[in-house]
C-alpha positions as CSV (number, residue, x, y, z in Angstrom):
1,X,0.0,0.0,0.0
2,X,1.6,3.4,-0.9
3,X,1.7,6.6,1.3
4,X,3.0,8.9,-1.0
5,X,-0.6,10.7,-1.5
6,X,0.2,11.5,2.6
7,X,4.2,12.0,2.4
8,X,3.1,15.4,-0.1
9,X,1.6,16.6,2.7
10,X,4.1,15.6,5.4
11,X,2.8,13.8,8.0
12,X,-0.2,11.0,7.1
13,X,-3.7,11.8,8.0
14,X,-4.6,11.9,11.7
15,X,-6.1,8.3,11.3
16,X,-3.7,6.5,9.8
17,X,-0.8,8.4,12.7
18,X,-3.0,7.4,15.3
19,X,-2.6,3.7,14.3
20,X,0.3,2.8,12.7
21,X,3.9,4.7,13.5
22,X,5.1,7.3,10.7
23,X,7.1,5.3,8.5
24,X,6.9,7.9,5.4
25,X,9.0,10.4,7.0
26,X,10.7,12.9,5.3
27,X,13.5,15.5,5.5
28,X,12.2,19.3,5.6
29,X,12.3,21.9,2.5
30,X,12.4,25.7,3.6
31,X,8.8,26.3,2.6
32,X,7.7,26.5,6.3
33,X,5.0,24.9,5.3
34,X,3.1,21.9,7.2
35,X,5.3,18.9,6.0
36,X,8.4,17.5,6.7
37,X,9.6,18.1,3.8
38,X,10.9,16.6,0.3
39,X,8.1,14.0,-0.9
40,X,8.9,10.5,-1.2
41,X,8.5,9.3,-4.9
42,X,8.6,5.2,-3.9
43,X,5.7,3.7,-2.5
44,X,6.6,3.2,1.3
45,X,4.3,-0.2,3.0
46,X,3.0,0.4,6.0
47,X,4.4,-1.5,8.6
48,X,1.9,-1.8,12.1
49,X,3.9,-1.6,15.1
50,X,3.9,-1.2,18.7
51,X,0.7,0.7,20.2
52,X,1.9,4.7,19.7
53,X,0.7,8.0,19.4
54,X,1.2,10.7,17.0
55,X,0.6,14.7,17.8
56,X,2.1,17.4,15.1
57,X,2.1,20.8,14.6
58,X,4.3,22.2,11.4
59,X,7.5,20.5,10.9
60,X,7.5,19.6,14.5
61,X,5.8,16.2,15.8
62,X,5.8,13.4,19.0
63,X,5.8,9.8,18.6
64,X,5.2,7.6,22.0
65,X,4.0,5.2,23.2
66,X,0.7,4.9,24.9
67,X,2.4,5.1,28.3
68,X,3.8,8.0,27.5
69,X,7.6,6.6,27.2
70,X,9.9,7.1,24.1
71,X,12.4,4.8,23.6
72,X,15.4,5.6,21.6
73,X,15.7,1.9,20.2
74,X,11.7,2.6,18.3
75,X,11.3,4.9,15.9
76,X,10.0,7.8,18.7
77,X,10.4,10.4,19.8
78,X,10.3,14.3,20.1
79,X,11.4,15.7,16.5
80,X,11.6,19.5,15.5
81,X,12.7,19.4,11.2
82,X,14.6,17.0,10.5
83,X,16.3,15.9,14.0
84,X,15.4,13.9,16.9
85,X,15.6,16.4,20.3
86,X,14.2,13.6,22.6
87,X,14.9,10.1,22.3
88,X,13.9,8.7,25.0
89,X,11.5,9.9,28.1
90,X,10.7,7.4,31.3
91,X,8.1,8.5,34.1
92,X,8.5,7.3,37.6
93,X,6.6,7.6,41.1
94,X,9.4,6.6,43.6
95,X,11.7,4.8,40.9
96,X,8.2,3.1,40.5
97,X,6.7,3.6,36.7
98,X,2.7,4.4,37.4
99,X,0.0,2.0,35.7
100,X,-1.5,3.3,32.6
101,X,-5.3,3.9,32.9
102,X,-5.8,5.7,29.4
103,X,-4.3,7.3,26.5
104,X,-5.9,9.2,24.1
105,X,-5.4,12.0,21.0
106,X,-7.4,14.9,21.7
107,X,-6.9,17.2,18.9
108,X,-4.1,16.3,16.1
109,X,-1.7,18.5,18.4
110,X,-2.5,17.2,22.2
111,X,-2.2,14.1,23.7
112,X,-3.5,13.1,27.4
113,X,-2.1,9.8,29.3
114,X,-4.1,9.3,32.7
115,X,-2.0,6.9,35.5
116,X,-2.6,5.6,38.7
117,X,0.4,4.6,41.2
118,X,1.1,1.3,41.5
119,X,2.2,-0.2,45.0
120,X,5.2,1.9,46.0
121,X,7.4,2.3,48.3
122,X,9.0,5.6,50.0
123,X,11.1,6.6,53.0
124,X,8.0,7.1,54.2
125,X,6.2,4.0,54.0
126,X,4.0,2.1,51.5
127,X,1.7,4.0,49.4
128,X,-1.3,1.4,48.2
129,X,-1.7,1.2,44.7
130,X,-4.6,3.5,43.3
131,X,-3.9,6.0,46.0
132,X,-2.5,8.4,43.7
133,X,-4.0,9.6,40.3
134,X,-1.9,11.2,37.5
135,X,-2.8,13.2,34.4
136,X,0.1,14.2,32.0
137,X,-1.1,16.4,29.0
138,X,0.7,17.2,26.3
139,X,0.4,19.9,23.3
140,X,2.6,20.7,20.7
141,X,3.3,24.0,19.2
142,X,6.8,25.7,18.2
143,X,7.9,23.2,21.2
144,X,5.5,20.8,23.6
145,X,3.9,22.1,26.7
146,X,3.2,19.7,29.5
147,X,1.1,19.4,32.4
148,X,1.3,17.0,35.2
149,X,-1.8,16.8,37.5
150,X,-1.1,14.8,40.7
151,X,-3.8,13.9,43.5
152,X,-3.7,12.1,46.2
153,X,-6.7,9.5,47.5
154,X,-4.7,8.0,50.1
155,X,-6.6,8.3,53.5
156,X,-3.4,9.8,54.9
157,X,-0.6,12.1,53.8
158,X,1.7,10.7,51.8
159,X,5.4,11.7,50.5
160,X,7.1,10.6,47.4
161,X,9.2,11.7,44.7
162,X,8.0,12.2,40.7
163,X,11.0,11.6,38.6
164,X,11.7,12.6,34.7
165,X,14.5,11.0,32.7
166,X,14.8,13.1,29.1
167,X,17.5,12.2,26.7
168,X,18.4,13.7,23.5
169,X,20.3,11.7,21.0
170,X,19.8,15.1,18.0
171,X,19.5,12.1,15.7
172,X,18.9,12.4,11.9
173,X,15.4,11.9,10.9
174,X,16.1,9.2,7.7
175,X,18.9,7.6,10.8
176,X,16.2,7.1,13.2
177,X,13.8,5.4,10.7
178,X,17.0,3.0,8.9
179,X,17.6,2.7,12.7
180,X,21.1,3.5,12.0
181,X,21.9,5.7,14.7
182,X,25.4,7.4,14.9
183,X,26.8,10.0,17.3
184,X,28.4,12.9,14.7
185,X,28.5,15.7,17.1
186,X,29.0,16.4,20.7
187,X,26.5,17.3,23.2
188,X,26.3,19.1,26.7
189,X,24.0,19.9,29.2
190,X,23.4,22.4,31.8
191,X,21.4,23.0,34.7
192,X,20.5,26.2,35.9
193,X,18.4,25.9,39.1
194,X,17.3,29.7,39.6
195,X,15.5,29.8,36.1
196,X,14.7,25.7,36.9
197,X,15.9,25.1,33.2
198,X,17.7,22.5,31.7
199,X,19.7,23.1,28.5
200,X,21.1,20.4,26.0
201,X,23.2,21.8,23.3
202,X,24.0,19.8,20.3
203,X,26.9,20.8,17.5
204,X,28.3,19.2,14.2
205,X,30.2,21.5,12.5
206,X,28.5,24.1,11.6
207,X,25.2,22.6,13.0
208,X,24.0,23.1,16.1
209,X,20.7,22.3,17.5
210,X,19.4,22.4,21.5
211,X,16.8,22.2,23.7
212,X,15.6,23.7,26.4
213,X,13.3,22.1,29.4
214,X,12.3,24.5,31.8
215,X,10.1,24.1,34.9
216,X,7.1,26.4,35.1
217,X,4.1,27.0,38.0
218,X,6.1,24.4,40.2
219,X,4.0,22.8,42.6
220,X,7.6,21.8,44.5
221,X,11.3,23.1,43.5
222,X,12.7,20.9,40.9
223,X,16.3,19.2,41.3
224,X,18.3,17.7,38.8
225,X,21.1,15.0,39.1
226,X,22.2,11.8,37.3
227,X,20.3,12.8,34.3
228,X,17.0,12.9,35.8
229,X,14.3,15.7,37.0
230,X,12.7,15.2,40.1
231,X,10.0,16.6,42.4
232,X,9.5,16.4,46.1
233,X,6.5,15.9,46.8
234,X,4.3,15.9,50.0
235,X,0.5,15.6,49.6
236,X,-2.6,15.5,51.9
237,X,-5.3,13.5,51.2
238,X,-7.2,14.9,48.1
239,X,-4.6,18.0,47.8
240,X,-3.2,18.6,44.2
241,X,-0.4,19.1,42.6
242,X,0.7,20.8,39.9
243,X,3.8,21.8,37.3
244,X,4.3,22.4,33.7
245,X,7.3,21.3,31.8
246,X,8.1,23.1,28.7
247,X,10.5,21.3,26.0
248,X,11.4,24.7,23.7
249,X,13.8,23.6,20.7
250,X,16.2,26.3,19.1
251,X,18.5,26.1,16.3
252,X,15.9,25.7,13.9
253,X,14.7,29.3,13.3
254,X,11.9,28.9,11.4
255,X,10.7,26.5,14.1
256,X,11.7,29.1,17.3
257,X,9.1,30.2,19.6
258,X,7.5,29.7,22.6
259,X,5.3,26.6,23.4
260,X,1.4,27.2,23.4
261,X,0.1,27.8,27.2
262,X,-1.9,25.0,27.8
């Protein structure tokens, strides 16, 4: 079955990305229009892979999978043109990944993941699985903009840490599909903890690409060490919290901006 009809316009049709994972991918033209670029001329077969989901906006979509997570070893992941700025994203309550209740598209541009906690354990006990309910939203737009929605059911307080692990490989887009991955450049991060923003730079000669996570509306300071982003957090029973995360790309001009306010 060809996909060519969808690589003209970029990205295939909202049905067929909420089903299958974008194999007709393609590099980007400086049109600035909504496509990712130079149109594949061969017939491409559609291949159907692991459960995933697909949000876009531009020349900028998100591949994961329906828990959220983006593995660097699948063809997922955060890409802004033609290069992969997140490879891989984990989500942990107390080193404890939550149980996936339901994933959805909303509109071709937002995604929402709903979680529940599974049976974990803190320094400060045992929290019973279902005692804690999670809703991550995401919405893309010249970057993503997330929201994580924590409340607690548990009959008592309860303390506990949410934990990010976000890795950039900067990946070419046809390298990710062949799954032919090669470092070429060299990349560095650094954390700033008065702005609460992480910043991964990536250069290869004269290209450079980067992107920048940064912690807004902060229901609890934000620390970062060994590669992850983590949150103390300390909850009463049926308190919320609350914090965005905002993944802004930059390198790519045309692409610049800042992410929608969801």
């Amino acid at each position: 079955m060809s996909l060519a009809s969808s690589a003209e316009r970029g990205l295939a049709s909202t049905a067929v990305a909420r089903s299958i994972l974008p194999v007709s991918w393609v590099r980007s033209s400086s049109s600035g229009r909504a496509r990712l670029g130079r149109a594949l001329t061969d017939s491409v077969e559609i291949r159907v892979g692991p459960p995933s989901l697909t949000i876009h906006a531009d020349e900028q979509f998100l591949v994961c999978a329906r828990d959220a997570t983006i593995a660097a070893s699948e063809q997922e992941g955060y890409f802004c043109v033609d290069t992969r700025l997140v490879s891989a994203y984990e989500l942990t309550l107390s080193k404890t990944p939550p149980t996936l209740l339901n994933s959805a598209i909303v509109q071709p541009f937002s995604a929402r993941h709903e979680f529940a906690n599974a049976q974990t354990t803190t320094n400060a006990g045992v929290i019973e699985r279902g005692m804690l309910h999670l809703r991550l939203d995401r919405t893309i737009h010249h970057g993503i903009h997330e929201d994580y929605d924590l409340t607690s059911y548990a009959s008592d307080a309860v303390e506990f840490e949410l934990e990010l692990r976000i890795e950039g490989d900067f990946a070419d887009l046809f390298d990710v599909k062949e799954q032919r991955i090669v470092r070429r450049g060299s990349l560095a991060s650094r954390w700033d903890s008065e702005t609460r923003t992480l910043i991964t730079s990536y250069r290869h000669g004269d290209f450079k690409r980067g992107l920048r996570l940064q912690v807004q509306r902060q229901g609890s300071d934000p620390e970062y060490a060994n590669g992850r982003l983590s949150f103390r957090i300390r909850l009463e029973p049926k308190e919320r919290w609350h914090t965005c995360l905002l993944w802004v790309p930059f390198g790519a001009s045309e692409q610049e901006g800042d992410p929608i306010n969801a």
